[in-house]
C-alpha positions, -999 to 999 in steps of 0.1 A, spaced: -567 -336 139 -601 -325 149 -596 -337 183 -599 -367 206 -630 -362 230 -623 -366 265 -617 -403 282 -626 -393 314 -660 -384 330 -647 -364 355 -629 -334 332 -648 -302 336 -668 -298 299 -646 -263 307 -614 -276 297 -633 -289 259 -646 -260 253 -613 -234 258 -593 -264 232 -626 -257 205 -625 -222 212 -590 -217 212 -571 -197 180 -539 -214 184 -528 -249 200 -543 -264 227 -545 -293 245 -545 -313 276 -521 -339 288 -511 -360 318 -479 -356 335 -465 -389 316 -471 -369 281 -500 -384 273 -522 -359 252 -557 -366 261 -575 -341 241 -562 -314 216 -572 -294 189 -560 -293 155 -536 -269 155 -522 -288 186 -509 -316 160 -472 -311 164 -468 -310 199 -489 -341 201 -463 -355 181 -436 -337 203 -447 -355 233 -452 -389 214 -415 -387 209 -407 -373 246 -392 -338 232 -371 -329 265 -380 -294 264 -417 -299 260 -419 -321 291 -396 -301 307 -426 -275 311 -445 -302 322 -429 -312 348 -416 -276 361 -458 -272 362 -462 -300 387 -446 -281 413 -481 -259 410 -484 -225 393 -487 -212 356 -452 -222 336 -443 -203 303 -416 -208 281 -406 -210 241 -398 -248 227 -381 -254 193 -397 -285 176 -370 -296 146 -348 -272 151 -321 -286 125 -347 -291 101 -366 -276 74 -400 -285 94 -383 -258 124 -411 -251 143 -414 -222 173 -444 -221 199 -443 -199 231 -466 -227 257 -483 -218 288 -493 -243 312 -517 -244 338 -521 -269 360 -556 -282 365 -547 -311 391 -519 -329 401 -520 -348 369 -538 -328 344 -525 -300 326 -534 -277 301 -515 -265 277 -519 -232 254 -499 -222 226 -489 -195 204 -472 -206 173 -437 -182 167 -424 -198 138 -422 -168 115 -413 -140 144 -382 -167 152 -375 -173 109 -372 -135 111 -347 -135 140 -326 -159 126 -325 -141 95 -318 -109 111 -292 -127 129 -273 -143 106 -277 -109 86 -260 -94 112 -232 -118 111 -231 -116 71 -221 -79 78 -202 -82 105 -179 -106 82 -181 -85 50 -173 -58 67 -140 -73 88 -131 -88 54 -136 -51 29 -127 -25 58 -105 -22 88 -133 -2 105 -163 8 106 -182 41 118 -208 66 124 -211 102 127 -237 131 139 -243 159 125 -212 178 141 -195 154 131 -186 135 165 -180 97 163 -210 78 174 -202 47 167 -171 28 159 -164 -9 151 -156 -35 181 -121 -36 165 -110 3 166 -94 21 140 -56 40 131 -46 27 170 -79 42 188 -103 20 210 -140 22 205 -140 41 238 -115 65 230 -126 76 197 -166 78 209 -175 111 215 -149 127 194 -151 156 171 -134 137 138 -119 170 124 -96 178 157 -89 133 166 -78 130 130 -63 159 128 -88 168 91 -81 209 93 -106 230 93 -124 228 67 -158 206 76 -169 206 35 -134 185 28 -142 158 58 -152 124 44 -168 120 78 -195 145 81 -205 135 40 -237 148 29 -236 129 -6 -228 93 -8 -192 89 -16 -173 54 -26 -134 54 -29 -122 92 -14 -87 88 -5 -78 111 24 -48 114 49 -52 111 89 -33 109 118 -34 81 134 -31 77 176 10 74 174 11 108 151 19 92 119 0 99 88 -24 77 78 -39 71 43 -76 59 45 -94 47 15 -131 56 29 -170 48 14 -191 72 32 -237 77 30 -251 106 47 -279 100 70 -314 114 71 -342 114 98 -379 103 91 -387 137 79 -355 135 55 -331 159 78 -292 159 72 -282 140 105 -250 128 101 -228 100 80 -217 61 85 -195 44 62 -162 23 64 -127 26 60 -93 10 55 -58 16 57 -42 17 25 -11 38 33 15 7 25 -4 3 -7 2 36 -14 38 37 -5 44 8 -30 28 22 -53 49 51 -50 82 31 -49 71 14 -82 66 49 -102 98 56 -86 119 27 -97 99 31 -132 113 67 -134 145 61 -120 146 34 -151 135 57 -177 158 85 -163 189 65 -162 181 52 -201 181 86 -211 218 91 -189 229 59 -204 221 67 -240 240 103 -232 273 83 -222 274 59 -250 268 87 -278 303 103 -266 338 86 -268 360 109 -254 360 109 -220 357 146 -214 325 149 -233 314 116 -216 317 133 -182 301 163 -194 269 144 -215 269 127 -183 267 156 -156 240 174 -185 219 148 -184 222 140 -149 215 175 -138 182 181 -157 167 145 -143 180 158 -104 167 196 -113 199 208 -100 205 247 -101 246 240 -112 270 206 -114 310 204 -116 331 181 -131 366 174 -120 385 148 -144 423 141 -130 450 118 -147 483 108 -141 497 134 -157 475 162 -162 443 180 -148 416 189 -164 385 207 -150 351 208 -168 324 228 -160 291 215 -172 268 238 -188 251 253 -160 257 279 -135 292 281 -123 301 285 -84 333 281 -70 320 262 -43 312 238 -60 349 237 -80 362 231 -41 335 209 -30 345 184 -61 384 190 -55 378 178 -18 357 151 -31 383 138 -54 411 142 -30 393 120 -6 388 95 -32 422 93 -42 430 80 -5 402 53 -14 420 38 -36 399 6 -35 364 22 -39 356 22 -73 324 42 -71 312 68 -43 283 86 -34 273 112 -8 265 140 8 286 174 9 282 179 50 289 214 44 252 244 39 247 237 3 239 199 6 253 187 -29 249 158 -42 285 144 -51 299 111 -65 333 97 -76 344 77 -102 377 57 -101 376 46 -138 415 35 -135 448 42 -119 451 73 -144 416 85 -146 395 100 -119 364 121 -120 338 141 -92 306 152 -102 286 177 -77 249 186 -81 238 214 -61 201 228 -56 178 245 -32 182 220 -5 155 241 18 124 235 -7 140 202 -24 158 179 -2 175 151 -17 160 120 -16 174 82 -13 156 76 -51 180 105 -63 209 92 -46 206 55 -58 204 74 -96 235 89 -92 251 59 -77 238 40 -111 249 63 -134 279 64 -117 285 28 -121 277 34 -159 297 64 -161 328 43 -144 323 13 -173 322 41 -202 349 57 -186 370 24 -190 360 19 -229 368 55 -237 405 47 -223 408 17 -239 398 32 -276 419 61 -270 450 33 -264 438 16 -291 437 44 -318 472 54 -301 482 19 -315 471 23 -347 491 56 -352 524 48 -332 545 22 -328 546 8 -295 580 5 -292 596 42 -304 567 62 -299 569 73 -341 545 76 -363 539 43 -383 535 45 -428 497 53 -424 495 78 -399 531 93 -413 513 94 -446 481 113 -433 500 140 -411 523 153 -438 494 155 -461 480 177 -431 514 195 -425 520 204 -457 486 219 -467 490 238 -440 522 252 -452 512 259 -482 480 279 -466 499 300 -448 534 303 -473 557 288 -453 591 268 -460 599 235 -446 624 202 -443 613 166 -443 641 144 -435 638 110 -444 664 84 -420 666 51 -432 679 26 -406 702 -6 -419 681 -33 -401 654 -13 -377 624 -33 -389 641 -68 -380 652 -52 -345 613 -35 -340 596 -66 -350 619 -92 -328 
């Protein structure tokens, strides 16, 4: 619009020539809104006032109380047509204003855009990191995200040297925080505010100066200790798996239980990296003690005796596993594979440098478990081949077994020149009786 000349006689030639000589909007309007003369530029806040925008006549009218009025007004602010002025008006008379202009529209774009940057990376960072932070060049915390980190408020952490809050040694090359070379990913260990250690997953850029001066680092971090931990329980259980295989495939390549026990405690030993283990096997009727083949200690022979002692009292407990309370801190389980067959295995190691741990406990309790069910089916085939040599009822020899021990005895006899007597009895009527 090139502009509407002035209706009225009486306005000052003045107020026609500032709206053509103006660079931005002008224009002059009553105190009802009615523009009465207005420059080109002026266009949309002619418009404005045509449809009585609250905030332009809000100036308006905070003008009629006399004296120069500024203030910003948003024309379409929901709209792709936003527009942005910053408006001065001056008050010619009680009814005539006029009103200058600056049009803002791209200083106010570039807000919003810095704004709702801001709040892009105030999101993405809440969403990728559990904090935030900045460093100097000593490496004392000058900046911390709103939310605080490892238990520390923004206030408490401020100001801090990160080596000594974090408890980061010594060495300031090995701090993440005072970085001189952009690093994504470094894993490192902290303490956090309650003394527990903390492990941060951190993405760190130095920071230069205009004149391209080492001044310090920002980057963010996140705790990924629980992560960790799981992860660490996983290789654990996958370890534990693969060592028990190997302990199982030990057991089931024996069948007497002796060498069971002792394939067991062999196996068992290397995956514990015990310094010496002790077997102790009892039945009913006799006693049997197996060392396996490491180094011997006769502590260990007592700690297992004690063990096995305190297991026959627990008679219900099928399988055991603890700790000796005495110095040496062995590893010790029982196995109750029947009412005739007990066993005690003790592990012993360098408890000062090694302490056991609850993954090497819950092996031995599952090879234990394995060890008791081996235990049973060695027992059972040792019945059975009993059965297939002897008849249940006398105890003797039956024809096949008979047949292969005299083969035996007699080779040996003749081996070694020696006489001998077989006696053959033949009993009217035993067979019926033996079979009935």
């Amino acid at each position: 619009m090139k502009g509407c000349a002035l209706q009225t006689a009486s306005f000052m030639p003045r107020l026609q020539r500032l709206i053509d000589a103006a660079d931005g909007p002008a224009l002059v309007v009553r105190t009802s809104g009615e523009c009465l003369a207005a420059n080109a530029a002026a266009r949309p806040l002619c418009e404005a006032l045509r449809r009585r925008d609250p905030e332009l006549r809000g100036l308006i009218l905070s003008a009629t109380a006399g004296g120069t009025v500024t203030g910003r007004v948003v024309l379409n602010g929901d709209s792709e047509d936003r527009r942005a002025f910053e408006i001065c008006v001056v008050p010619e008379d009680s009814d005539l204003f006029l009103l200058v202009a600056r049009d803002v529209t791209m200083e106010d774009n570039l807000t919003h855009a810095l704004l709702r940057s801001r709040d892009l990376y105030k999101d993405l960072m809440a969403c990728s990191a559990d904090f935030g932070w900045e460093t100097d060049a000593a490496g004392v915390f000058t900046y911390i995200s709103p939310g605080g980190a490892l238990g520390y408020s923004p206030r408490e952490l401020f100001g801090q040297l990160s080596q000594a809050i974090l408890g980061l040694g010594e060495h300031a090359d090995d701090n993440v925080f005072s970085t001189r070379q952009a690093q994504r990913g470094a894993r490192i260990w902290v303490r956090a505010r309650d003394g527990t250690r903390v492990l941060l997953v951190v993405s760190a850029v130095p920071v230069h100066d205009k004149n391209g001066e080492w001044i310090g680092a920002r980057g963010v971090a996140r705790d990924i200790t629980r992560d960790h931990e799981r992860e660490a329980t996983l290789r654990l259980d996958q370890a534990s798996q693969a060592l028990m295989g190997r302990i199982i495939v030990a057991i089931r390549s024996e069948a007497d239980p002796e060498d069971i026990l002792r394939a067991a405690a062999q196996s068992a030993a290397q995956a514990l990296r015990a310094q010496a283990a002790v077997i102790l096997a009892r039945r009913s009727k006799e006693k049997t003690t197996i060392t396996a083949p490491l180094a011997e200690s006769a502590d260990l022979d007592r700690i297992a005796r004690d063990a096995l002692t305190a297991s026959d009292a627990d008679a219900e407990e099928e399988v055991s596993v603890g700790l000796d309370a005495g110095e040496r801190q062995c590893l010790t389980t029982c196995i109750a594979a029947s009412a005739e067959l007990r066993a005690a295995i003790v592990f012993a190691r360098d408890v000062a440098t090694e302490p056991w741990r609850a993954h090497e406990i819950e092996l031995v309790h599952g090879m234990a478990g394995h060890l008791s069910i081996a235990l049973k089916q060695a027992e059972i085939l040792e019945r059975l081949e009993a059965l297939s040599r002897h008849d249940d009822l006398t105890g003797l020899l039956n024809r096949r077994a008979l047949m292969a021990e005299l083969a035996d005895r007699l080779a040996q006899a003749r081996r070694h020149g020696r006489r001998g007597c077989l006696l053959l009895i033949d009993l009217d009527h035993f067979k019926a009786l033996n079979d009935s």
